[in-house]
C-alpha positions as semicolon CSV with decimal commas, in nm:
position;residue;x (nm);y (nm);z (nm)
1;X;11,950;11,401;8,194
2;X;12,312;11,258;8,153
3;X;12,391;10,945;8,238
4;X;12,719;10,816;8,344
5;X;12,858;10,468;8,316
6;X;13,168;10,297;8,402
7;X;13,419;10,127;8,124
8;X;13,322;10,122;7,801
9;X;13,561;10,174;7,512
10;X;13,787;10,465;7,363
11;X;13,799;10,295;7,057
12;X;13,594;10,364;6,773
13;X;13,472;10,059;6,590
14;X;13,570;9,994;6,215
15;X;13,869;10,201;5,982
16;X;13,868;10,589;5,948
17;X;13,623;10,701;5,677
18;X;13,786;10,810;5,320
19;X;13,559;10,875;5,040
20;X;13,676;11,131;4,730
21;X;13,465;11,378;4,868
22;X;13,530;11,334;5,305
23;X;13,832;11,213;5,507
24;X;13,856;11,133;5,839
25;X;14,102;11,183;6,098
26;X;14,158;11,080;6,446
27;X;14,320;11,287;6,726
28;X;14,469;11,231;7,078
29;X;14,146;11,353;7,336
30;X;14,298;11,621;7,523
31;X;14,185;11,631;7,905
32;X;13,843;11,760;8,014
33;X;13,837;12,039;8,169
34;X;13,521;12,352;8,201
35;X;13,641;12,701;8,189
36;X;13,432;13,004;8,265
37;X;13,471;13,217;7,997
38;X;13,349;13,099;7,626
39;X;13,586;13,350;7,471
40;X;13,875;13,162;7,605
41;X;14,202;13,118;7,398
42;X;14,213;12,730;7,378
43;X;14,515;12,564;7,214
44;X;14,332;12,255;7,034
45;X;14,483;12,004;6,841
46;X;14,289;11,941;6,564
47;X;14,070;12,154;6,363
48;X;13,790;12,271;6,412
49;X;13,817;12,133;6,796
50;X;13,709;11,765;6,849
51;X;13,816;11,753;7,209
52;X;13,952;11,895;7,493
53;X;13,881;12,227;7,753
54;X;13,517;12,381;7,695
55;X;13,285;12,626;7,809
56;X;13,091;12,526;8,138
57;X;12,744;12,489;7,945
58;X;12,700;12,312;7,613
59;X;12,455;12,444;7,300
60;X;12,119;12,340;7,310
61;X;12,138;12,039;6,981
62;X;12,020;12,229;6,707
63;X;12,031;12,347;6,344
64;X;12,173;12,689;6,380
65;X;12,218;12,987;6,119
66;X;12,460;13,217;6,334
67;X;12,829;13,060;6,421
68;X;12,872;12,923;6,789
69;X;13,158;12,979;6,944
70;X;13,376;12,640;6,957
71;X;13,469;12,620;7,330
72;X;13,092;12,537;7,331
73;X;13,087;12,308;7,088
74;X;13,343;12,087;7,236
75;X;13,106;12,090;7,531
76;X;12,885;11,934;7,327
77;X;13,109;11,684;7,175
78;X;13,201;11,557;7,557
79;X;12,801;11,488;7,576
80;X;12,855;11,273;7,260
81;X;12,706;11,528;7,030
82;X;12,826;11,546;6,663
83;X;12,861;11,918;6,543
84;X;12,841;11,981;6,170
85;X;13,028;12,325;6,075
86;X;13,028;12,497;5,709
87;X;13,228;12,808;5,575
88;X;13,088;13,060;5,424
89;X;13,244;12,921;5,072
90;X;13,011;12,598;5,074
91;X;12,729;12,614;4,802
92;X;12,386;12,675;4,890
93;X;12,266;12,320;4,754
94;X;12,532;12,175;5,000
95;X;12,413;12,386;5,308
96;X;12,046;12,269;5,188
97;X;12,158;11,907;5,205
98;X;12,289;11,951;5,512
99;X;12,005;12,109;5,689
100;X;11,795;11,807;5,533
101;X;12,044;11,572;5,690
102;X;12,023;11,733;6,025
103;X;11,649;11,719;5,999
104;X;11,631;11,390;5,903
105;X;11,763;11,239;6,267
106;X;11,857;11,573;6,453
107;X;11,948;11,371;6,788
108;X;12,269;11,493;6,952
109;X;12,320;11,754;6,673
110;X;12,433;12,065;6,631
111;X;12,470;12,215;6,281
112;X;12,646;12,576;6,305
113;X;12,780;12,773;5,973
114;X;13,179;12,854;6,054
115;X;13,406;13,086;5,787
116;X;13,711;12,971;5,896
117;X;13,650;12,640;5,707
118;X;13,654;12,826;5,398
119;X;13,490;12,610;5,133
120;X;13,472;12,259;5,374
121;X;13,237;12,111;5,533
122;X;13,369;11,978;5,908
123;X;13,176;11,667;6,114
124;X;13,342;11,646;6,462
125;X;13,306;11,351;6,723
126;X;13,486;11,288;7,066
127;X;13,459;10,940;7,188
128;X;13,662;10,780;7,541
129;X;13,494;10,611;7,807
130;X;13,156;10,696;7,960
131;X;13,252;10,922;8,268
132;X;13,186;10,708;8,640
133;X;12,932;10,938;8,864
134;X;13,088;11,267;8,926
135;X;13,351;11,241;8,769
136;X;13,351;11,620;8,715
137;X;13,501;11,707;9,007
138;X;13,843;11,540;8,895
139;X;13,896;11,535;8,511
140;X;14,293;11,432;8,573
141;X;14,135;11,027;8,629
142;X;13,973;11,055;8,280
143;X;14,101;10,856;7,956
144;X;13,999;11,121;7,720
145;X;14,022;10,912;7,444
146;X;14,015;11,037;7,089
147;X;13,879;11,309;6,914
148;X;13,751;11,283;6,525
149;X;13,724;11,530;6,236
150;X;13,544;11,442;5,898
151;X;13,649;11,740;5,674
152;X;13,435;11,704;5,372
153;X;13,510;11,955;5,024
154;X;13,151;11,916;4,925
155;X;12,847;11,713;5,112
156;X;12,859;11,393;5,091
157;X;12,542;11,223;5,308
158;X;12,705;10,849;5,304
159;X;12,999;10,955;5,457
160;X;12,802;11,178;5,688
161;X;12,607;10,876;5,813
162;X;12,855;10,688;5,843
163;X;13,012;10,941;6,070
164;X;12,768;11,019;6,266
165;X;12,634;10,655;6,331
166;X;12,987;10,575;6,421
167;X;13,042;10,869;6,701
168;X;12,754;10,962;6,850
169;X;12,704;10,898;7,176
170;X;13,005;10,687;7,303
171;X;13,164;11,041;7,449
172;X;13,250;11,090;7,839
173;X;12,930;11,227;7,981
174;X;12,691;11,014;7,717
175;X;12,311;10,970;7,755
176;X;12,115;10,675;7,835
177;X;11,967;10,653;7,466
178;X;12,027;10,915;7,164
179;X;11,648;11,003;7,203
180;X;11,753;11,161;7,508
181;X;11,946;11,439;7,284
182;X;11,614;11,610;7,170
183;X;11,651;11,916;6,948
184;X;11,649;12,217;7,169
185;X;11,790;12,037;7,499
């Protein structure tokens, strides 16, 4: 169940996270908006996505060993989700560590192996104010505040933590409590 609140804050608190292994970076949030087909061609602007148009129906949160396609993924972001992504060039130690840190508080997550980061490991957040009720039905009154990207060149689980405990759950359509984001929901 989603809960939607008025107000809140498109401002994420403390500096942008730079560590030698992770930096951070903060985008513009680009406009809400479902589309119908996942396969869409959607012009993001940052990468791997960290806001913006998405498929109708998010991922169940998850540790998953088969890419999912990103217009999903954003959908999941907009629920306050963080999605942890992985080329195929990241060692197996490092995708190890990563499952562990999914499993260790897998609320709200979705971990998802994607090639086109090459050798990187990619955290992505979108946080703007919580949604009022219904505000589906017109996305063009939504501040879609910003959208973040952690690209990491090998795992680094402070950074990680910090990231995620940072960013989750302060998206548009957020939950009452992370608890609510159960694995498999």
């Amino acid at each position: 169940m989603v809960a939607f609140g008025g107000g809140g804050s498109s401002s994420a608190s403390g500096s942008l996270i730079n560590t030698s292994s992770c930096t951070e970076q903060q985008f513009p949030g680009l406009k809400p908006q479902h589309i119908t087909n996942p396969d869409a061609n959607v012009n993001y602007n940052s990468f791997p996505p960290s806001s913006g148009p998405h498929y109708a129906q998010p991922a169940p949160w998850n540790l998953y060993s088969d890419p999912v396609k990103q217009t999903i993924l954003v959908h999941n972001l907009e629920h306050g989700g963080i999605v942890i992504q992985y080329g195929k060039g990241v060692s197996k130690s490092d995708v190890d560590n990563i499952d562990s840190f999914y499993q260790g508080d897998p609320y709200g997550m979705v971990v998802a192996p994607y090639a086109k980061l090459g050798n990187k490991i990619a955290a992505t957040a979108w946080n703007e104010p919580a949604y009022d009720q219904n505000q589906d039905s017109n996305f063009n009154k939504v501040d879609p505040g910003h959208g973040f990207v952690l690209m990491c060149k090998s795992f680094d689980k402070s950074a990680l933590t910090k990231f995620r405990d940072k960013h989750r759950n302060k998206a548009g359509e957020r939950y009452q409590s992370v608890k609510d984001m159960a694995p498999g929901q």
